[in-house]
C-alpha positions in Angstrom: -40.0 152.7 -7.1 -37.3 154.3 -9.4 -33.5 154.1 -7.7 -33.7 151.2 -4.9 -29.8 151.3 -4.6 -27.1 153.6 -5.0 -22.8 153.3 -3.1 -19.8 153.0 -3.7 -18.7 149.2 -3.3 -15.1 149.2 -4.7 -12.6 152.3 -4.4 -13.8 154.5 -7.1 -16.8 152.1 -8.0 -20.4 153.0 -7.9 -23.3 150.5 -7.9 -27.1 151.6 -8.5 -29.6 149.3 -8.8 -33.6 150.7 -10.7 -36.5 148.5 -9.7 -38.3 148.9 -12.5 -42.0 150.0 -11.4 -42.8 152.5 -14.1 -44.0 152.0 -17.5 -42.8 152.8 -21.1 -44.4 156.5 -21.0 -43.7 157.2 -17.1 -39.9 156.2 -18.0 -39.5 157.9 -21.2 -40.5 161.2 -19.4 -37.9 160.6 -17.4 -35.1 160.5 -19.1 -32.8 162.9 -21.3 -32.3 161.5 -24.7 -31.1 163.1 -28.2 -31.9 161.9 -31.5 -29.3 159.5 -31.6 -31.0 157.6 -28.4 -34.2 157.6 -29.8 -33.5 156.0 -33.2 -31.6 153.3 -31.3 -34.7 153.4 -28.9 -37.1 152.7 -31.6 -35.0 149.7 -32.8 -36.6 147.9 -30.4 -39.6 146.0 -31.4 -40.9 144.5 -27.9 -42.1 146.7 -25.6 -40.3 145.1 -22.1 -37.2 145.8 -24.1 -37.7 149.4 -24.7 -38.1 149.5 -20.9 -35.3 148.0 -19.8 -33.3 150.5 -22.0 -35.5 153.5 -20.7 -34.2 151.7 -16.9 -30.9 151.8 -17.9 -30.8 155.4 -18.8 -32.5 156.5 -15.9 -30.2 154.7 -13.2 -27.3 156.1 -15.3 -28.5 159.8 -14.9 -29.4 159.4 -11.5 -25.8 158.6 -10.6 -23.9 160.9 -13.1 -25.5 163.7 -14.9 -28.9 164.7 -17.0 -26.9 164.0 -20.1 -25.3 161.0 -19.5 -24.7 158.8 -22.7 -24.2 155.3 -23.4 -22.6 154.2 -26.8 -21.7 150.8 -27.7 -18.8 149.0 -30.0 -18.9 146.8 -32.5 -19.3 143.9 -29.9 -21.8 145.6 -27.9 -20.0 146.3 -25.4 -21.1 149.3 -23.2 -18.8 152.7 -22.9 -20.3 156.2 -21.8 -19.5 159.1 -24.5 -17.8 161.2 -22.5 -15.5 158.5 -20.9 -16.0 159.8 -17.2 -16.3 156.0 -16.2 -15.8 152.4 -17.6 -19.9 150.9 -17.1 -21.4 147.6 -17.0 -25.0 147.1 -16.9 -27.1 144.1 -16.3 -31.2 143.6 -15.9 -33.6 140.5 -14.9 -37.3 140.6 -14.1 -38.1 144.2 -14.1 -34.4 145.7 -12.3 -31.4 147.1 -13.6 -28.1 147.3 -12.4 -24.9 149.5 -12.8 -21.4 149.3 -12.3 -19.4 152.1 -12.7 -15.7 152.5 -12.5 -13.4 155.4 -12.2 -10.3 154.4 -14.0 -11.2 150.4 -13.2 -12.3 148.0 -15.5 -15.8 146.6 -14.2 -18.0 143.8 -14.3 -21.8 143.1 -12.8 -24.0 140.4 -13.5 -28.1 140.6 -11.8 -30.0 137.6 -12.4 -33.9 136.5 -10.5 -33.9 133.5 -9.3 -36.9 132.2 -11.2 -35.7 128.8 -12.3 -34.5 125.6 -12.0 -30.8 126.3 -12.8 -29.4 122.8 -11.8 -30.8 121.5 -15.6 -27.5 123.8 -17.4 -25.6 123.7 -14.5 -23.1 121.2 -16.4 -22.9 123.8 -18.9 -20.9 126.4 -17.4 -19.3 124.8 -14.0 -16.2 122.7 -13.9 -14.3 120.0 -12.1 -12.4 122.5 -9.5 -15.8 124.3 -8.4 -17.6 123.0 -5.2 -21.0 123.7 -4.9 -23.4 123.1 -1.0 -26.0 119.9 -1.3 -27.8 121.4 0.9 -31.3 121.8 -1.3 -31.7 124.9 0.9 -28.9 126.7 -0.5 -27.8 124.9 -3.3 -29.9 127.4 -6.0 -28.7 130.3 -4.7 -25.0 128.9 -5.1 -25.6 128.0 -8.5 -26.8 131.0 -9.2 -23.9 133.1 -7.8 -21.5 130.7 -10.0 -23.3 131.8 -12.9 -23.4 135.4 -11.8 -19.6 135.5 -11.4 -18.8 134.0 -14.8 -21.0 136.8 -16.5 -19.3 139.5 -14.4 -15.8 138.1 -15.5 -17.4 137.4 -19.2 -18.0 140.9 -19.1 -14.9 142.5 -17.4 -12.6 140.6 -20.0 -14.7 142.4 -22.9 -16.3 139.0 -23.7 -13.1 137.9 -26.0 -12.0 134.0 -25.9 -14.0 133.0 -23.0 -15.5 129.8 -22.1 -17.5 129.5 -19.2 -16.5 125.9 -18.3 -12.8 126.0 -19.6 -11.4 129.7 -19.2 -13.2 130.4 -15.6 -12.9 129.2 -12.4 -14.9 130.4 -9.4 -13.0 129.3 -5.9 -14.7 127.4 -3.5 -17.1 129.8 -0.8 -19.9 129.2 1.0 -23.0 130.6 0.3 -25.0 133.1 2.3 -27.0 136.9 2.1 -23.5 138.2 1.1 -19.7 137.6 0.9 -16.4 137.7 -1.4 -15.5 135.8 -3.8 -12.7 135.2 -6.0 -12.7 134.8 -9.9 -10.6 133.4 -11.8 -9.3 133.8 -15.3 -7.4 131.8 -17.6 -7.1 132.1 -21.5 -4.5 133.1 -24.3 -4.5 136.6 -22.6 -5.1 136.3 -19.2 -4.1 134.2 -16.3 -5.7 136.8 -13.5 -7.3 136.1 -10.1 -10.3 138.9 -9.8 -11.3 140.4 -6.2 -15.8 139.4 -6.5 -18.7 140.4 -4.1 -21.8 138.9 -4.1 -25.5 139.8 -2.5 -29.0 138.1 -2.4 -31.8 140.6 -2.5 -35.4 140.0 -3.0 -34.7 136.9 -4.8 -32.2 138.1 -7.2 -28.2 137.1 -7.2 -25.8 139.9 -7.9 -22.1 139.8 -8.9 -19.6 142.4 -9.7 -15.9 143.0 -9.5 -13.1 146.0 -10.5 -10.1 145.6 -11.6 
């Protein structure tokens, strides 16, 4: 299926989301990638790995250029070479997804809903967050919490964060879609982030721009 979703969500904020239908060789035909990309590439030992990075590289040139680049620092964290836009990238069960921000810091977070999430939910939620009982709803809410917190993990360059202690997702109820707000307090931030959320096919998505 290739590129299942690509707009503009924030002012100067692209999202693209790559089901990922193709295999290894199908992908790697695809994509533009020097020798730098395929030593890094070839890292990889499992194969569904190798794919997922194939994924990213092909939503990333569908929504920028052929030669589009993605290096990373020393704490993994995601820049493109030329700087044209901060990224964030996320994958679960065979999709990809991409922020991009022009001249915004961004965060994104795409997770399946395969499992029963209530068993570590005590792990990263905290006494100020309200989540439904109704059983209907109540995985999909859980699942947007956790969502969030990875989006705001990842906006704040992943530095002194604790799920339970440093963020705090306000109280929302849940449905297909809505806004959210994050928020973040640690030794360098005490910041209230505008968050949108979606449920598609089963999966939860959260990103945010700052």
């Amino acid at each position: 299926m290739g590129l299942l979703l690509q707009t503009e969500v924030f002012s100067g904020c692209q999202l693209g989301i790559w089901r990922i239908c193709e295999d290894y060789d199908t992908l790697l035909q695809t994509v533009y990638l020097n020798e730098a990309d395929i030593a890094r590439l070839n890292k990889f030992k499992n194969l569904n790995r190798k794919i997922e990075s194939l994924s990213v590289r092909a939503l990333l040139q569908q929504m920028t250029n052929p030669h589009a680049r993605i290096v990373y620092n020393d704490a993994r964290k995601p820049f493109l070479a030329d700087n044209s836009y901060n990224i964030s990238i996320s994958h679960s069960h065979r999709a990809t997804s991409i922020l991009l921000g022009k001249n915004r810091l961004v965060g994104i977070d795409l997770e399946y809903m395969s499992h029963n999430i209530e068993k570590v939910a005590h792990k990263f939620l905290n006494d100020r967050e309200v989540i439904t009982f109704d059983p209907l709803q109540r995985m999909a809410h859980l699942y947007v919490h956790w969502c969030a917190k990875e989006a705001l993990y990842k906006i704040c360059d992943k530095v002194d964060i604790n799920f339970q202690t440093n963020l705090t997702i306000k109280p929302f109820e849940i449905g297909a879609k809505g806004n959210i707000t994050g928020v973040v307090q640690n030794n360098l931030r005490n910041e209230e982030y505008e968050m949108r959320y979606t449920i598609i096919n089963n999966y939860a998505l959260v990103y945010c721009a700052k």
